[in-house]
KETI-273158 format. One line per 5 residues: number of its first residue (from 1); their letters; for each residue x, y, z of N, C-alpha, C, O. Coordinates in steps of 0.05 Angstrom, whole numbers, plus 5000, padded with zeros to 4 digits. Example, Ala and Ser with C-alpha at 12.3 -4.5 7.8 and 13.67 -1.06 7.14 Angstrom:
BEGIN
1 = as = 5264,4886,5156,5246,4910,5156,5264,4934,5156,5285,4934,5169 | 5257,4955,5142,5273,4979,5143,5258,5001,5157,5268,5023,5161
***
This chain:
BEGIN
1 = xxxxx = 7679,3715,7987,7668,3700,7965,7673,3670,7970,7695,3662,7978 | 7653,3656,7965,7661,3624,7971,7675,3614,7952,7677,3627,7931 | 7691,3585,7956,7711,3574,7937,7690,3577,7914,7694,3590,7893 | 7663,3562,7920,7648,3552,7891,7641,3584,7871,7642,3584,7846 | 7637,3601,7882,7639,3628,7871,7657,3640,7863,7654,3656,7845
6 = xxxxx = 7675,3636,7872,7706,3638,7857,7709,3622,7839,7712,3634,7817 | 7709,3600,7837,7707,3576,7819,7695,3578,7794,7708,3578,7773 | 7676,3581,7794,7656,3583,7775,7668,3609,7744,7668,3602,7720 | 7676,3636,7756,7687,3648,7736,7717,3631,7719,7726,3635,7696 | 7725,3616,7737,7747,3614,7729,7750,3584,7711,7766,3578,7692
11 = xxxxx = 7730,3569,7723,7713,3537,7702,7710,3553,7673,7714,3539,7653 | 7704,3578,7671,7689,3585,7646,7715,3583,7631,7718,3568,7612 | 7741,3606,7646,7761,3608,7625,7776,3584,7618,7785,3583,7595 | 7780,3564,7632,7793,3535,7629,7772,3528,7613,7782,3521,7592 | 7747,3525,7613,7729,3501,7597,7737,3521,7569,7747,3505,7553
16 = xxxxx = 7738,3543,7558,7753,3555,7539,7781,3549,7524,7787,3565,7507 | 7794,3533,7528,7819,3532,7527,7813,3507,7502,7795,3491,7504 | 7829,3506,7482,7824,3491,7460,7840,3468,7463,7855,3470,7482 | 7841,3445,7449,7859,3425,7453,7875,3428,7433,7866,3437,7412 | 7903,3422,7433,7920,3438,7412,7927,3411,7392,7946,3410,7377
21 = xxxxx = 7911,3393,7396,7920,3378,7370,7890,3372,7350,7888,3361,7328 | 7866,3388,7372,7842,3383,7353,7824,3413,7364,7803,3412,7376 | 7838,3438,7356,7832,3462,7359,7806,3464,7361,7798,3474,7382 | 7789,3457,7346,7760,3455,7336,7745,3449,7359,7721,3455,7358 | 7757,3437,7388,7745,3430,7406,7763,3432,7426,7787,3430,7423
26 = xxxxx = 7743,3439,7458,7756,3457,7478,7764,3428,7498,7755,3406,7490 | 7775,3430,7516,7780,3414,7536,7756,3406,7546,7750,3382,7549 | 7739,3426,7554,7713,3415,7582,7701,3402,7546,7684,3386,7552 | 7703,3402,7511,7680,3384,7492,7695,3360,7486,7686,3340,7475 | 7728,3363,7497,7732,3334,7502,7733,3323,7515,7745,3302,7512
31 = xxxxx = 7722,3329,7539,7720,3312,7568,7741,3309,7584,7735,3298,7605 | 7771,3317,7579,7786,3317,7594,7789,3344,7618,7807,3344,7636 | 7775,3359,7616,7775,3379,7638,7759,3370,7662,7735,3375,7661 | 7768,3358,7682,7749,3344,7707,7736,3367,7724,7712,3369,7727 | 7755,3385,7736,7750,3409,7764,7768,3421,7761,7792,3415,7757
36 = xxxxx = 7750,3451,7764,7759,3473,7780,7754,3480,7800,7730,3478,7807 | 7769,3490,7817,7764,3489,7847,7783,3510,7850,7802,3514,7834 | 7776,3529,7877,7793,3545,7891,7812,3529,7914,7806,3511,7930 | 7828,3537,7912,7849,3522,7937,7854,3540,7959,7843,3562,7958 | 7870,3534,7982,7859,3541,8009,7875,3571,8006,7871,3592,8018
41 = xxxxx = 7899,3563,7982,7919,3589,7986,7907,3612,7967,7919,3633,7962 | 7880,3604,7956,7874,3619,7935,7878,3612,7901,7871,3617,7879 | 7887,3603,7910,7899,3585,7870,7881,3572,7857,7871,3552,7869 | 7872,3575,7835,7858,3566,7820,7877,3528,7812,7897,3522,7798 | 7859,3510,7830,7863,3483,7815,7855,3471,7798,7834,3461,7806
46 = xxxxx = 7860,3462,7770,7852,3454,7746,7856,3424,7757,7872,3419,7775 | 7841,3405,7744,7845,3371,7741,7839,3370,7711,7818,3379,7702 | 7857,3359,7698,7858,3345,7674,7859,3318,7673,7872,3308,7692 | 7849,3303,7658,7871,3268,7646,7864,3268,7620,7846,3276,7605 | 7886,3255,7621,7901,3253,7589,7882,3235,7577,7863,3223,7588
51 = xxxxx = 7887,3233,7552,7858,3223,7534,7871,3188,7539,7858,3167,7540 | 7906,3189,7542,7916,3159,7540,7941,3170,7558,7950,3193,7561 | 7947,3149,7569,7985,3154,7587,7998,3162,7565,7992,3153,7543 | 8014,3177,7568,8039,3188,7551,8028,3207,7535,8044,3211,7518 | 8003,3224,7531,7986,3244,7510,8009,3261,7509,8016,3273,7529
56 = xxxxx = 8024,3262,7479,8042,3288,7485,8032,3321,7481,8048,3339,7478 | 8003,3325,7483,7993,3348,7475,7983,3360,7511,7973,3382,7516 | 7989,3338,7532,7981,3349,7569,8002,3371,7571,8003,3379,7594 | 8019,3384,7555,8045,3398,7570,8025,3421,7553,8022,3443,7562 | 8012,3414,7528,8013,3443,7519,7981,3451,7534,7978,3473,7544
61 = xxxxx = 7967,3438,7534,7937,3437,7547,7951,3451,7585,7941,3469,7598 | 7968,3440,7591,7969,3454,7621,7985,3481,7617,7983,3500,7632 | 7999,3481,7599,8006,3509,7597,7990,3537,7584,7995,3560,7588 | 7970,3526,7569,7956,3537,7549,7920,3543,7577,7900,3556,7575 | 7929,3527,7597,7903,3529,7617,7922,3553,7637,7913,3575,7646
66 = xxxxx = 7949,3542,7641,7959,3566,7665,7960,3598,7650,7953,3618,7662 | 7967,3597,7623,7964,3629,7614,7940,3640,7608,7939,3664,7607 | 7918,3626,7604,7899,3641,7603,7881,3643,7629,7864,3660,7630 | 7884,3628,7649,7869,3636,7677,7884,3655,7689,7872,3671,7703 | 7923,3661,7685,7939,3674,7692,7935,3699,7683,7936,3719,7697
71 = xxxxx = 7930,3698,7648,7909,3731,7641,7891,3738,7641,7888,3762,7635 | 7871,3721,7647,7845,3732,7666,7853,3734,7692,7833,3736,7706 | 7877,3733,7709,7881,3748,7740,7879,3729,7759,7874,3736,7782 | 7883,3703,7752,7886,3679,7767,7915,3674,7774,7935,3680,7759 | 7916,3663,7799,7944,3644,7806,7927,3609,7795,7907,3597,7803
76 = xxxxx = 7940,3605,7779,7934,3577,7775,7948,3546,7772,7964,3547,7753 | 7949,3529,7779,7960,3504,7776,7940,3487,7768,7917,3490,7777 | 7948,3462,7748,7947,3445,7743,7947,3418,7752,7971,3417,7761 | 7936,3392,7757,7940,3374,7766,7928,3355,7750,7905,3357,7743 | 7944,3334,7745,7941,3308,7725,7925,3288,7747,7935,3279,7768
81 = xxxxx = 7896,3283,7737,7888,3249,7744,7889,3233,7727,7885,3239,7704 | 7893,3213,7735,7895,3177,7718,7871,3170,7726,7864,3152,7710 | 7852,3174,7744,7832,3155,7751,7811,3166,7757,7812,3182,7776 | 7789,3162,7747,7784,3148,7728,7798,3151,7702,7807,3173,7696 | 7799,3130,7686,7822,3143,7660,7794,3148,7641,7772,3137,7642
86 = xxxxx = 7809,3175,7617,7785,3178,7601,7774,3160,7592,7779,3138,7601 | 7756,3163,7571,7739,3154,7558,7728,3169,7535,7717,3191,7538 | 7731,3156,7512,7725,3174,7488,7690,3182,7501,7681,3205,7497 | 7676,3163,7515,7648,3173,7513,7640,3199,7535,7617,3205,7541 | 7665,3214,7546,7665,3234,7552,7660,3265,7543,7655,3286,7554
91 = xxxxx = 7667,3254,7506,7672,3284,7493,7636,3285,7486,7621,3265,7483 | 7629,3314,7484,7598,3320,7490,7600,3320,7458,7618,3316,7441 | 7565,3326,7459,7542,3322,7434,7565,3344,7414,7579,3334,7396 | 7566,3368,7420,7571,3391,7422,7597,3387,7409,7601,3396,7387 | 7617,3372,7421,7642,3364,7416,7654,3350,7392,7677,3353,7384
96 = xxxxx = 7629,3328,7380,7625,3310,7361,7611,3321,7340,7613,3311,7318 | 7601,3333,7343,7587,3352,7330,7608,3377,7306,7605,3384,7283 | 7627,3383,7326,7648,3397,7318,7674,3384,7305,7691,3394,7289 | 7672,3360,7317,7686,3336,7296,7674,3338,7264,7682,3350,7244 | 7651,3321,7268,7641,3327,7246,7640,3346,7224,7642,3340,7200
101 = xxxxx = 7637,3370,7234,7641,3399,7223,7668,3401,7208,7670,3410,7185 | 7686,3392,7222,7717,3396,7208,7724,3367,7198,7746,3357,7203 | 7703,3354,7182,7722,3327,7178,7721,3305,7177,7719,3290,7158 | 7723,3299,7207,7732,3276,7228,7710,3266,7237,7689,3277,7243 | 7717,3240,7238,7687,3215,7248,7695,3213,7282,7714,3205,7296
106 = xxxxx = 7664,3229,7288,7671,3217,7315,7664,3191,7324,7651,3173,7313 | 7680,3194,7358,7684,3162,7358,7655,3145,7365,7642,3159,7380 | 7644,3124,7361,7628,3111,7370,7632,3101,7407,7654,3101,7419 | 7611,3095,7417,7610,3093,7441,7630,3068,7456,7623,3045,7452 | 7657,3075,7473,7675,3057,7476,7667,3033,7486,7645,3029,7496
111 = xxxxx = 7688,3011,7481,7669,2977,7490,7685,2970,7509,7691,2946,7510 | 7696,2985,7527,7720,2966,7541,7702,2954,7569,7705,2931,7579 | 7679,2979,7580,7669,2963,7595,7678,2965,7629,7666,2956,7648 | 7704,2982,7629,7712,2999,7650,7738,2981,7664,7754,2989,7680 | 7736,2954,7652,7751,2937,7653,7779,2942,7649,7784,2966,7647
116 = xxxxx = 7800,2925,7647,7823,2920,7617,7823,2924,7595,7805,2911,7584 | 7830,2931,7588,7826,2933,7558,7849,2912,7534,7873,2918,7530 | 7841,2898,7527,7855,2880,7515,7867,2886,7493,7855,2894,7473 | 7895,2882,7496,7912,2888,7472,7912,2874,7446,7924,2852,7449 | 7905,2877,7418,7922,2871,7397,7926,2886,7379,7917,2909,7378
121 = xxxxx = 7943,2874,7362,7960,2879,7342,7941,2882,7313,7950,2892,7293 | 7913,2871,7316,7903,2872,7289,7890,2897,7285,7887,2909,7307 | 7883,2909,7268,7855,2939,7275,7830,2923,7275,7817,2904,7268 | 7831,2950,7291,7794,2938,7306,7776,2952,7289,7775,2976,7281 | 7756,2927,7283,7730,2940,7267,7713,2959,7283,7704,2956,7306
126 = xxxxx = 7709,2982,7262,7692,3008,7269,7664,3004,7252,7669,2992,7231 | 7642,3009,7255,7617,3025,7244,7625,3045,7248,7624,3056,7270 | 7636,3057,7221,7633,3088,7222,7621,3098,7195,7621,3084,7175 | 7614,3119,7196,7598,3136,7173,7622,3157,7160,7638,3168,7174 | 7623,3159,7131,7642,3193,7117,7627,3204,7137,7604,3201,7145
131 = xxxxx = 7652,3222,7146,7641,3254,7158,7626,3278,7132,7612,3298,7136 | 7640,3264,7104,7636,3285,7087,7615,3283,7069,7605,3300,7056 | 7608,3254,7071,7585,3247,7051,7568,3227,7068,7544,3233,7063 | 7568,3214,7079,7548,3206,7106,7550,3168,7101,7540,3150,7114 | 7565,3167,7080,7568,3134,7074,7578,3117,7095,7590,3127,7115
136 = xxxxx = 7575,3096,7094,7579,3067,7106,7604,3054,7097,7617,3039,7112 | 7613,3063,7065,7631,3052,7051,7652,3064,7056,7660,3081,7041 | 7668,3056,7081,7696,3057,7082,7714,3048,7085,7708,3030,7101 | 7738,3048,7079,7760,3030,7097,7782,3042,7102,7788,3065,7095 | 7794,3026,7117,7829,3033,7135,7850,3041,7131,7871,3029,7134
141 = xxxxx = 7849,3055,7125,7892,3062,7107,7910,3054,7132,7928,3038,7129 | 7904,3064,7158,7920,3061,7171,7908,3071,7203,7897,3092,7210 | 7918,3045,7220,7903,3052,7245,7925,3079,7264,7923,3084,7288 | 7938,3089,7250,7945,3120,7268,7949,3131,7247,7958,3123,7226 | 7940,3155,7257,7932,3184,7242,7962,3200,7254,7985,3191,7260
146 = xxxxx = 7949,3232,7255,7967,3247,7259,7985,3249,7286,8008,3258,7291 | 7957,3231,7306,7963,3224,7332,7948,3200,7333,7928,3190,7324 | 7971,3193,7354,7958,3168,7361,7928,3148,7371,7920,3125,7376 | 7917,3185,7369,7882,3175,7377,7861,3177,7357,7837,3181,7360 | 7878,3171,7333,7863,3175,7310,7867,3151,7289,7887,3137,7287
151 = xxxxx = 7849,3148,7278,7853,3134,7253,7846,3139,7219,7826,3149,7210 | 7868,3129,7206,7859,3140,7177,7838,3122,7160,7845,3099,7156 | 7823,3128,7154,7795,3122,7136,7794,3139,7104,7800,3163,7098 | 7785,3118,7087,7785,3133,7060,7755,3121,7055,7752,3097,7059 | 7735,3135,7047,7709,3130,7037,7706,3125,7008,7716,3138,6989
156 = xxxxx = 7691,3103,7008,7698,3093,6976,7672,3099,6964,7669,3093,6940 | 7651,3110,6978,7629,3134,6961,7644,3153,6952,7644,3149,6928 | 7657,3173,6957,7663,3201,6953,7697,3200,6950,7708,3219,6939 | 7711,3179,6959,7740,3173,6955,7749,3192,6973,7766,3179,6985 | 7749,3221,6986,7757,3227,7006,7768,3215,7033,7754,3201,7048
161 = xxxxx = 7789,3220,7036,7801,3206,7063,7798,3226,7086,7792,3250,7086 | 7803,3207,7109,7786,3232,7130,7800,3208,7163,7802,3184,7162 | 7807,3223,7182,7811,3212,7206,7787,3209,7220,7768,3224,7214 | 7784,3186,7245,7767,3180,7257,7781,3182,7283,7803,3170,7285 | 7771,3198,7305,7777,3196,7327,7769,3168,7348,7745,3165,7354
166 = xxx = 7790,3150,7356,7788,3128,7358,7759,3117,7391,7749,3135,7404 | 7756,3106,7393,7741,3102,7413,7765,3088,7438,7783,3072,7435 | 7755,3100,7461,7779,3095,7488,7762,3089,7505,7770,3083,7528
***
């Protein structure tokens, strides 16, 4: 059987694997799942990167990828890339979509430009829409949410508050 035929069953069970701080969506609908590949010893190699340096949710995402390729009958490992680093405009239609569904504003298309990304201290203005009522009228409670890739938004149509997954 060739690597890419080997491969291929085993992309399915990793692109399955949920992200454990936004269940609602899998690794391959947030874009951090890069390759699966067979390795020379037979091992299933996963590539991940983290949505930001320091994501404390990569320990449960690589462990949560080694038990289930491990109970579908895989030897599997894990391997972290930095580079290219994500990009919120990685997570699919499909992915945002499922944001939406539970909530959460997805993020608008990132501006950094592939560049640096310039640090401050102020919050950065969003165009974003309620996920729950479709308004324009919102504002900031607070630029981190439950994690640090989120932000809190309260809609002053419907008064509902609601996180926005940030743009990276």
């Amino acid at each position: 059987m060739s690597a890419v035929a080997a491969a291929a069953p085993a992309y399915d069970v990793a692109a399955s694997v949920t992200d454990p701080e936004m269940p609602m969506l899998t690794l391959e609908d947030l874009g951090v799942l890069r390759d699966v590949r067979e390795a020379e010893d037979g091992a299933v190699v996963v590539t991940i990167t983290p949505t930001y340096s320091g994501c404390p949710a990569m320990a449960a995402m690589r462990d949560d990828l080694v038990h289930r390729l491990v109970d579908a009958g895989y030897t599997a490992r894990v391997e972290v890339s930095l580079s290219p680093a994500w990009s919120s405009d990685w997570i699919t239609e499909r992915g945002r979509r499922a944001l939406r569904e539970h909530g959460l504003s997805a993020p608008g298309p990132a501006t950094h430009g592939g560049g640096p990304v310039a640090l401050t201290l102020v919050p950065r203005r969003r165009e974003i829409d309620c996920p729950r009522c479709g308004s324009d009228a919102v504002e900031l409670t607070s630029e981190f949410g439950a994690t640090a890739c989120k932000a809190l938004y309260r809609c002053t149509g419907c008064l509902e508050p609601f996180e926005h997954v940030k743009e990276i």
